[in-house]
VOZAZA-931940 format. One line per field, with one value per residue (C-alpha): residue in three letters; x negated, y, z negated. Coordinates in nm, 4 decimals. Each point is the difference from the previous one (the first is absolute). Layout:
BEGIN
tilum ALA,...
c1 X,...
c2 Y,...
c3 Z,...
This chain:
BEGIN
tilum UNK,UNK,UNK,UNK,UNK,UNK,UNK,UNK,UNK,UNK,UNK,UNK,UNK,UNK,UNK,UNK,UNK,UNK,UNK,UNK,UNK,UNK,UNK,UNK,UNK,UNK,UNK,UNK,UNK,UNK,UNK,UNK,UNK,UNK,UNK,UNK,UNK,UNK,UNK,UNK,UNK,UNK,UNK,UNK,UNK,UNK,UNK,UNK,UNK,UNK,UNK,UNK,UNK,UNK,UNK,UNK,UNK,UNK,UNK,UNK,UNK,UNK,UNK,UNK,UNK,UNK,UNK,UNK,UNK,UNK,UNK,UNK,UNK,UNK,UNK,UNK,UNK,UNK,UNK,UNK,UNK,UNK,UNK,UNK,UNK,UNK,UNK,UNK,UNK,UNK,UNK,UNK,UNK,UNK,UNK,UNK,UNK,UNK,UNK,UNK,UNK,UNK,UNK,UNK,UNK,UNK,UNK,UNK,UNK,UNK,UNK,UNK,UNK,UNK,UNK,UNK,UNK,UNK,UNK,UNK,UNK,UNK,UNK,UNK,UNK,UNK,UNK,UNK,UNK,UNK,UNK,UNK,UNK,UNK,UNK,UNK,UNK,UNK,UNK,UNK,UNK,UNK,UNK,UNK,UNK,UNK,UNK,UNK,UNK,UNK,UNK,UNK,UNK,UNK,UNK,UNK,UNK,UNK,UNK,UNK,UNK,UNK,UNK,UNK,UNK,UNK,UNK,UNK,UNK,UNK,UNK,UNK,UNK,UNK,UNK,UNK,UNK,UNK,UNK,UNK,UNK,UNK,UNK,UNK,UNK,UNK,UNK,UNK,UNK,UNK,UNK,UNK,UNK,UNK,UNK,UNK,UNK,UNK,UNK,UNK,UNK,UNK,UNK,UNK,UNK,UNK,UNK,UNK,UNK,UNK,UNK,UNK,UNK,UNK,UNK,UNK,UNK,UNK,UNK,UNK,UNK,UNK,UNK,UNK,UNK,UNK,UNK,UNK,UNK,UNK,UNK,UNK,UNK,UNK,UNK,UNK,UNK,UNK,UNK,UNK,UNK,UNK,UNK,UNK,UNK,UNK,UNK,UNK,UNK,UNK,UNK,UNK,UNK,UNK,UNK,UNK,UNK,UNK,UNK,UNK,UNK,UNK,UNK,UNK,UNK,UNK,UNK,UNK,UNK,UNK,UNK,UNK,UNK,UNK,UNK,UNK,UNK,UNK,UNK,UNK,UNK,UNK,UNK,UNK,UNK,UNK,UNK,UNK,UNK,UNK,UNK,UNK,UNK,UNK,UNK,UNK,UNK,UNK,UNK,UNK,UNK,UNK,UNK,UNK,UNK,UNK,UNK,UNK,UNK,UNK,UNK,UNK,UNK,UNK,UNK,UNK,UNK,UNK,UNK,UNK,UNK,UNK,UNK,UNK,UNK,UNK,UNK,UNK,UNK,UNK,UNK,UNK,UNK,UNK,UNK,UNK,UNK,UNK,UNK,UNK,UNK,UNK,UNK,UNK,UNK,UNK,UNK,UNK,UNK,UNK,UNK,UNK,UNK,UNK,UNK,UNK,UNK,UNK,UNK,UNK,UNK,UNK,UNK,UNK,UNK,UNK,UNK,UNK,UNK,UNK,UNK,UNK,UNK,UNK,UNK,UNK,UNK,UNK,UNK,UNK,UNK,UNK,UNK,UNK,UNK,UNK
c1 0.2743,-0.1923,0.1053,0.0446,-0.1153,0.1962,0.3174,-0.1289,-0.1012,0.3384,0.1714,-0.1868,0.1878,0.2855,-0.0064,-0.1036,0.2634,0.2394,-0.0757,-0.0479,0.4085,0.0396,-0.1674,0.2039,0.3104,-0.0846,-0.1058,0.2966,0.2335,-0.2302,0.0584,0.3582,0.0487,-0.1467,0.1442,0.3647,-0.0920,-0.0635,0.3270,0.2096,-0.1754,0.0481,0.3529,0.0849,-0.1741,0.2165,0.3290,-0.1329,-0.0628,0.3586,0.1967,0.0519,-0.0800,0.1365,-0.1472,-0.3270,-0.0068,0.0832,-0.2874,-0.2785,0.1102,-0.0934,-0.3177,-0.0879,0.0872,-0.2668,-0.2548,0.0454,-0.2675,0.0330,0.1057,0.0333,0.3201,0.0630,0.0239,0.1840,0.2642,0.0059,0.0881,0.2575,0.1977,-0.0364,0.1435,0.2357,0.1187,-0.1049,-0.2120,-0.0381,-0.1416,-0.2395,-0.1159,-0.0305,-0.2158,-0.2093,-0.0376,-0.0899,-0.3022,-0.1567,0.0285,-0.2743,-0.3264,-0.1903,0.1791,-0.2280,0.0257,0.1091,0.2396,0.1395,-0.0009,0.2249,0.1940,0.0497,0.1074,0.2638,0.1344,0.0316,0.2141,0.2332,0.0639,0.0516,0.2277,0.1883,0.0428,-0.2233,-0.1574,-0.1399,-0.1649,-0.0765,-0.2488,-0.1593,-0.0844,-0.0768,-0.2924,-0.1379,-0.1124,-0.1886,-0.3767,0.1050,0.0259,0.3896,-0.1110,0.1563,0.2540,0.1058,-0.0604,0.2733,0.2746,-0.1165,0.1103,0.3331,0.0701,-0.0618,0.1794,0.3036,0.0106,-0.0902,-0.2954,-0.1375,-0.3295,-0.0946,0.0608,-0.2339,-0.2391,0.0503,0.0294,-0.3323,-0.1573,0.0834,-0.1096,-0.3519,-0.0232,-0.0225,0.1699,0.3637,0.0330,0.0896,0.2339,0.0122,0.3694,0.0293,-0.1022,0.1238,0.3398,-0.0809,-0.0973,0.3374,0.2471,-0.2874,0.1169,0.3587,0.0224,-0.2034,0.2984,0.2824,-0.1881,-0.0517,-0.3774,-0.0603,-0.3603,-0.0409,0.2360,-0.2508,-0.3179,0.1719,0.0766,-0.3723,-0.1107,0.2402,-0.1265,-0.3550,0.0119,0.1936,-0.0270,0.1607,0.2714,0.3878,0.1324,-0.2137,0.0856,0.4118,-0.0396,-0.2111,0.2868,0.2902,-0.2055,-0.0587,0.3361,0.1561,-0.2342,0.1689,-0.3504,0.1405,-0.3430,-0.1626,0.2354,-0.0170,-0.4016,0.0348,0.2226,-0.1651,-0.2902,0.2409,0.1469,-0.3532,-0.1358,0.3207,0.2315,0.2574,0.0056,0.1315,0.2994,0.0530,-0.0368,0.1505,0.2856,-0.1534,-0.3182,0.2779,0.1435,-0.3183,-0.0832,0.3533,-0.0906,-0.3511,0.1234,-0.1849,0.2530,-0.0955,-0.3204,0.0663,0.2807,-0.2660,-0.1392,0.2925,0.0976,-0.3722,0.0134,0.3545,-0.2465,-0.1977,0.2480,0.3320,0.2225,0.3334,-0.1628,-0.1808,0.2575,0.2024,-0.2671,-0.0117,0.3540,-0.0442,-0.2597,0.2545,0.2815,0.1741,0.2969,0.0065,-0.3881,-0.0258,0.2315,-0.1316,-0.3700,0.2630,0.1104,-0.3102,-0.1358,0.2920,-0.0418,-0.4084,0.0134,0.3555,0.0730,0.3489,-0.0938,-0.0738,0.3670,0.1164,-0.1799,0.1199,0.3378,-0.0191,-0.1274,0.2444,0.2405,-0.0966,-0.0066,0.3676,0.1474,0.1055,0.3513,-0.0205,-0.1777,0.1482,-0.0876,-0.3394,-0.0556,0.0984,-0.2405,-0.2793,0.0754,0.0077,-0.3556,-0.1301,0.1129,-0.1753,-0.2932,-0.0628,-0.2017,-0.2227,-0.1086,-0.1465,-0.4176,-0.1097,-0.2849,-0.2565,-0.1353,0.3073,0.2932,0.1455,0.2316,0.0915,0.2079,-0.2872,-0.3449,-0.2477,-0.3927,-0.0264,0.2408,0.2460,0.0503,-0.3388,-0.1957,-0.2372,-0.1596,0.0934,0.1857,0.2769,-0.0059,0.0996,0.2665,0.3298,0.0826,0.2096,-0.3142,-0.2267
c2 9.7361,0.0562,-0.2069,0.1469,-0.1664,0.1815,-0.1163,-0.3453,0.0627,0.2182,-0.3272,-0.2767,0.1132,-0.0096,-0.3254,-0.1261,0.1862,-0.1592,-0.3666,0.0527,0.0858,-0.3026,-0.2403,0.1067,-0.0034,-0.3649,-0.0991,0.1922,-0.2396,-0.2927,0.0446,0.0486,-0.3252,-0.1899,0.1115,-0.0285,-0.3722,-0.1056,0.1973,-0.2009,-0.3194,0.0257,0.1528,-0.3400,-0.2068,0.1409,-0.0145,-0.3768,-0.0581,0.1492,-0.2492,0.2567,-0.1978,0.2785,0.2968,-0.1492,-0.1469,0.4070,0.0786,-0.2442,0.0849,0.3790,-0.1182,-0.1905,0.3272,0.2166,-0.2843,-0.2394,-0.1435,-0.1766,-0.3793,-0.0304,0.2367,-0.2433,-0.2700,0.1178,0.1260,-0.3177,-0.2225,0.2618,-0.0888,-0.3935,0.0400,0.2284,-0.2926,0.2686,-0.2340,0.2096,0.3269,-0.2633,-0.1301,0.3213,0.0468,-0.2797,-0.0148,0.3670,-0.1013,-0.2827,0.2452,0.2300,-0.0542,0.1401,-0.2206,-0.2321,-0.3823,-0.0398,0.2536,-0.1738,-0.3411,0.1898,0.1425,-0.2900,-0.2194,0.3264,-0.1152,-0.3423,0.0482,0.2434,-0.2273,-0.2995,0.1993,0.1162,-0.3549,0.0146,-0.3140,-0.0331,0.3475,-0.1122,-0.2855,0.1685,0.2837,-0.2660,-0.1572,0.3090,0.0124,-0.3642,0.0243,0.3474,0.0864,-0.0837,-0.3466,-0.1965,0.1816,0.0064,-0.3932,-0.0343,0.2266,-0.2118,-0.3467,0.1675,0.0790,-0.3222,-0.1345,0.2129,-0.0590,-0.3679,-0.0439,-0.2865,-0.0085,0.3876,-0.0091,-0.3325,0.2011,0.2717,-0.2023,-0.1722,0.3426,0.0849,-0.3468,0.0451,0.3199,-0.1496,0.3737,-0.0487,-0.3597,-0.3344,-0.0335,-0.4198,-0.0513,0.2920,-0.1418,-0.3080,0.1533,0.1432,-0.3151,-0.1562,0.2695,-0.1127,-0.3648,0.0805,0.2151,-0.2657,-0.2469,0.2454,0.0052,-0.3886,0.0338,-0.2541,-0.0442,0.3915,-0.0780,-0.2656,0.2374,0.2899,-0.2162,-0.1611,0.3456,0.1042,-0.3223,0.1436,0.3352,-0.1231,-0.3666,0.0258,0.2404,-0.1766,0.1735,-0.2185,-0.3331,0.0899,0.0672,-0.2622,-0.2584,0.2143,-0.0785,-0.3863,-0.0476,0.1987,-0.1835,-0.3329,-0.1025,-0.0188,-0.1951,0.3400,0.1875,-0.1716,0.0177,0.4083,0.0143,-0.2129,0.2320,0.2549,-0.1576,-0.0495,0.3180,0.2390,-0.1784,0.2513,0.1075,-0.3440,0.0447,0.1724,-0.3140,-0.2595,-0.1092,-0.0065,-0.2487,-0.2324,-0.0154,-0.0573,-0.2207,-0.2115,0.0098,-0.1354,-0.3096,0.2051,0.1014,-0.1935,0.1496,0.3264,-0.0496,-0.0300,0.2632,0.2277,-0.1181,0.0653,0.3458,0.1008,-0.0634,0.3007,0.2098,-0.0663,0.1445,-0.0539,-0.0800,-0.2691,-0.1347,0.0095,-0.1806,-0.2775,-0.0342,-0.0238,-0.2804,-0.1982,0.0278,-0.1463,0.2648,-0.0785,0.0429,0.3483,0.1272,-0.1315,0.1823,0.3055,0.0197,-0.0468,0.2985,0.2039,-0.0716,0.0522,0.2942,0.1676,0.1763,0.0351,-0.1622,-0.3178,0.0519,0.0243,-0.3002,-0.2155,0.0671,-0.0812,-0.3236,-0.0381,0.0654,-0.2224,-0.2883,0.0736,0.0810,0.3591,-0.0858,-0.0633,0.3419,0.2664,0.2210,-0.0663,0.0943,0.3487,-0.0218,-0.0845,0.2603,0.2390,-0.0914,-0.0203,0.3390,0.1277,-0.1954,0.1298,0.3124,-0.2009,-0.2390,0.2736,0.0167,0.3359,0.2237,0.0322,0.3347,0.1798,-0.1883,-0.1031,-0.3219,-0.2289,-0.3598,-0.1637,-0.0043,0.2407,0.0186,0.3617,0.2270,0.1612,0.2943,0.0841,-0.2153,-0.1616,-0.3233,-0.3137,0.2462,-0.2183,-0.2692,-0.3149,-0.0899,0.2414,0.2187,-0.2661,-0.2227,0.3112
c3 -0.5544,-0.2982,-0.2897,-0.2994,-0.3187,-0.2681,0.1387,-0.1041,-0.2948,-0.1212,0.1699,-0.2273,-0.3308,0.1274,0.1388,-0.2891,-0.2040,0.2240,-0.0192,-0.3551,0.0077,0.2136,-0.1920,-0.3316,0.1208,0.1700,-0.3602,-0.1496,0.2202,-0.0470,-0.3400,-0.0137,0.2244,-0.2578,-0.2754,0.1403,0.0795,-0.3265,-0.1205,0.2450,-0.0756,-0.4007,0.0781,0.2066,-0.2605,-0.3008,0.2127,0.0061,-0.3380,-0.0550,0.2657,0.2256,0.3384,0.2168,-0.1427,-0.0054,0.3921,0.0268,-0.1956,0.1481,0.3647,-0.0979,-0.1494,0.3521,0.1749,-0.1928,0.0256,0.3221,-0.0356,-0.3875,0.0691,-0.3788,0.0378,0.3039,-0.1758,-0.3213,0.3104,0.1437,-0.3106,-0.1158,0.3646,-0.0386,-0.3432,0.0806,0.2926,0.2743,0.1899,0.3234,-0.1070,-0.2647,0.3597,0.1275,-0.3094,0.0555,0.3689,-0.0167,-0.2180,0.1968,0.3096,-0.2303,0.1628,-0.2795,-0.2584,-0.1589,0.0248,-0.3356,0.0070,0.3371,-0.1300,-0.2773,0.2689,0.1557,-0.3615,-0.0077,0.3926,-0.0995,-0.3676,0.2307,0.2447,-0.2397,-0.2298,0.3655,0.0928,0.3064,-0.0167,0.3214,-0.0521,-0.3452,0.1052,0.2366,-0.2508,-0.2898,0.2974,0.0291,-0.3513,-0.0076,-0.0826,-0.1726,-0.4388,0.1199,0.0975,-0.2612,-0.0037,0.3414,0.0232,-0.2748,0.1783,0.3539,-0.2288,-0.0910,0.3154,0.1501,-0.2390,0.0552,0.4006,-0.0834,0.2282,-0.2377,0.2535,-0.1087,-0.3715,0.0261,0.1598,-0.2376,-0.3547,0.0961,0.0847,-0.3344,-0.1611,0.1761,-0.1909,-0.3204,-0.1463,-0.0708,-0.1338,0.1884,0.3044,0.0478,-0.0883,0.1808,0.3239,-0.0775,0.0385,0.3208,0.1570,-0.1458,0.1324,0.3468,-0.0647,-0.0074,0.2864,0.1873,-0.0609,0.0644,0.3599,0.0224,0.0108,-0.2456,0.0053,0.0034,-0.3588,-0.1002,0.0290,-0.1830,-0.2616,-0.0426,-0.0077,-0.2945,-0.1636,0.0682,-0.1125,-0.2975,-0.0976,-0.3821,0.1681,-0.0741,0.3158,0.2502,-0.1575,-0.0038,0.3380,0.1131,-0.1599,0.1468,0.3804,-0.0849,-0.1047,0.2944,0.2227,-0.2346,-0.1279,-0.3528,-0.1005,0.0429,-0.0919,-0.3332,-0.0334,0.0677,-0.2595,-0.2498,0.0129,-0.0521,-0.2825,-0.1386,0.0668,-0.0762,-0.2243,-0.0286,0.3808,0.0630,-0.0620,0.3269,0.1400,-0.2451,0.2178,0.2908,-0.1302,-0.1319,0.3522,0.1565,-0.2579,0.1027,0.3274,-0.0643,-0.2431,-0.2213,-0.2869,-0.2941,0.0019,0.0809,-0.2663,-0.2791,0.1266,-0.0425,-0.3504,-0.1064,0.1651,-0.2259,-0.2915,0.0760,0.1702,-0.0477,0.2711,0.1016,0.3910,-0.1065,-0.1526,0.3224,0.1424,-0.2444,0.0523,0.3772,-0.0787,-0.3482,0.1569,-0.2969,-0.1219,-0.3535,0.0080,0.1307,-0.1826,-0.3399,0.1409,0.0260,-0.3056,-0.1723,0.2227,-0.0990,-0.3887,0.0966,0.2170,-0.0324,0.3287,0.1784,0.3152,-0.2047,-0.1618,0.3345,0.1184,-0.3031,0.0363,0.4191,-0.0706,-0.2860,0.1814,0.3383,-0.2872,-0.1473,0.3597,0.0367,-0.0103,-0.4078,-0.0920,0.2228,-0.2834,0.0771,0.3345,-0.1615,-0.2218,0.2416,0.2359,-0.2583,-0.1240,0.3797,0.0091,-0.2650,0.0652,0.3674,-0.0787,-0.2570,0.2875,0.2038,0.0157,-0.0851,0.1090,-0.2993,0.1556,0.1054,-0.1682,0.3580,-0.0249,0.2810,0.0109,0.2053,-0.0736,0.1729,0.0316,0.0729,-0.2080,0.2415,-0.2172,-0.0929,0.2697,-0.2617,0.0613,-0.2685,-0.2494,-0.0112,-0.2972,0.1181,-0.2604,-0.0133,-0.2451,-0.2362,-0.0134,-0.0537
């Protein structure tokens, strides 16, 4: 068959007529896509801007639709959920990401920062860590080490958040973490005792000293073991370097160094001690103590009522009129007793400690705030002696 060549040539133009057509309406469309993008991206962003949480998740989902492939849009989606309290579909976000094989590793390490806030703010811990690990050696590093210590810290596993404060001490980048660790080895310490394991108790404790040797909290515990363990001798020695060291923490301990210092024939010294501590920092504790250690009635209450006149507080009212009354007999001032109980009563919420970061108050003393969970943000004298 003969082939004919002016068929080919009639045929050329209108090929090229046609893909001409094609390739405008393909950069017609083109166009259109990415001008609707933008549209529903500044849309979202002003329903944003405007509180209007709902309308904009509306708004940046449409936005994703025109342009999949955007993981700035992914993102913006993703932190709208979490803060909205939709934790799923911000995991769905997330997760969708890192499964993006042409994502690049900073935009994955991003993704993955994203996984680990959603599952923190969810309450899936477990998940949590193992999303918080992922990020080590990345920009998140820091970061991630520091939501790793909280962590720890919340499922008290006191080995980990070692692990991870001294990480972060190593780093030089976020300040120091001693007393830090010197807690962790306590809260060790104590658990070892709870178990028996003394000598496990022992080690945890040198450590604390270690990481921390000017710390208060190892020394108050290190006399609460000797004097458990009825070595009041070094009991007494802890303490006095706690009284040396940290003067006002010592009254935490003032009754109990006067009993140990009973025990240990040692109360005229440790007497002397006392009165020259009330100098400095006059407390109502340390003058329980001295009174454990004069045990003369008429005596205490005379260092009472100079405290009151000093210092006026209600617990010292209170306290003058119980050992007024324990002199008189409580038969000859029924009126009183009353009066006592009245002023205990109105003294109770003023011998609470209180949290200097979030306010929290508690009867008993604590080293980590259990409102706030801050480390030593408790001052050590209550809120009448403040």
């Amino acid at each position: 068959m003969d082939f004919d060549l002016q068929w080919v040539l009639l045929g050329l133009p209108v090929a090229f007529a046609l893909g001409w057509m094609a390739s405008r309406l393909d950069v017609r469309q083109w166009k259109r896509e990415q001008h609707e993008s933008p549209k529903a991206y500044f849309k979202g962003l002003n329903f944003l801007l405007n509180e209007q949480q709902d309308k904009a998740i509306d708004a940046f989902i449409e936005a994703v639709q025109h342009d999949p492939d955007t993981s700035d849009l992914h993102f913006a989606l993703g932190n709208l959920f979490r803060r909205r309290g939709e934790y799923e579909r911000a995991v769905r976000v997330h997760e969708h990401l890192l499964n993006r094989a042409d994502l690049p590793a900073a935009e994955r390490d991003r993704a993955q920062h994203g996984l680990a806030q959603d599952y923190m703010k969810a309450g899936l811990f477990d998940r949590a860590e193992g999303a918080w690990k992922a990020l080590e050696g990345t920009t998140f590093d820091t970061e991630a080490r520091l939501a790793l210590l909280t962590l720890h810290e919340r499922s008290r596993d006191w080995r980990a958040a070692v692990e991870d404060a001294s990480k972060l001490e190593r780093s030089g980048g976020t300040g120091s973490y001693s007393s830090r660790i010197a807690h962790y080895w306590c809260e060790l310490a104590l658990e070892a005792d709870g178990r028996g394991q003394i000598a496990d108790g022992d080690e945890a404790l040198r450590k604390a000293r270690d990481a921390a040797p000017q710390a208060a909290r190892p020394l108050v515990l290190a006399g609460e073991r000797a004097r458990v363990a009825r070595n009041h001798v070094q009991a007494m020695q802890a303490w006095h370097q706690l009284l040396v060291t940290h003067p006002h923490a010592f009254a935490l301990v003032a009754r109990d160094y006067a009993r140990s210092a009973i025990e240990a024939g040692e109360g005229p010294h440790a007497l002397a001690e006392l009165q020259a501590l009330y100098q400095k920092a006059p407390s109502l504790d340390l003058l329980a103590a001295i009174g454990l250690l004069d045990v003369q009635a008429s005596a205490q209450r005379r260092r009472v009522a100079d405290h009151l006149q000093k210092h006026p507080s209600l617990s010292a009212a209170r306290e003058l009129l119980k050992l007024r009354a324990a002199e008189l007999g409580s038969d000859e001032d029924p009126d009183g007793q009353s009066i006592e109980s009245a002023i205990a009563h109105a003294a109770k919420p003023l011998q609470r400690y209180r949290c200097a970061a979030c306010g929290f108050e508690a009867q008993n003393y604590f080293w980590q705030c259990p409102g706030c969970l801050n480390w030593d943000s408790y001052p050590t004298q209550r809120l009448e002696d403040l």
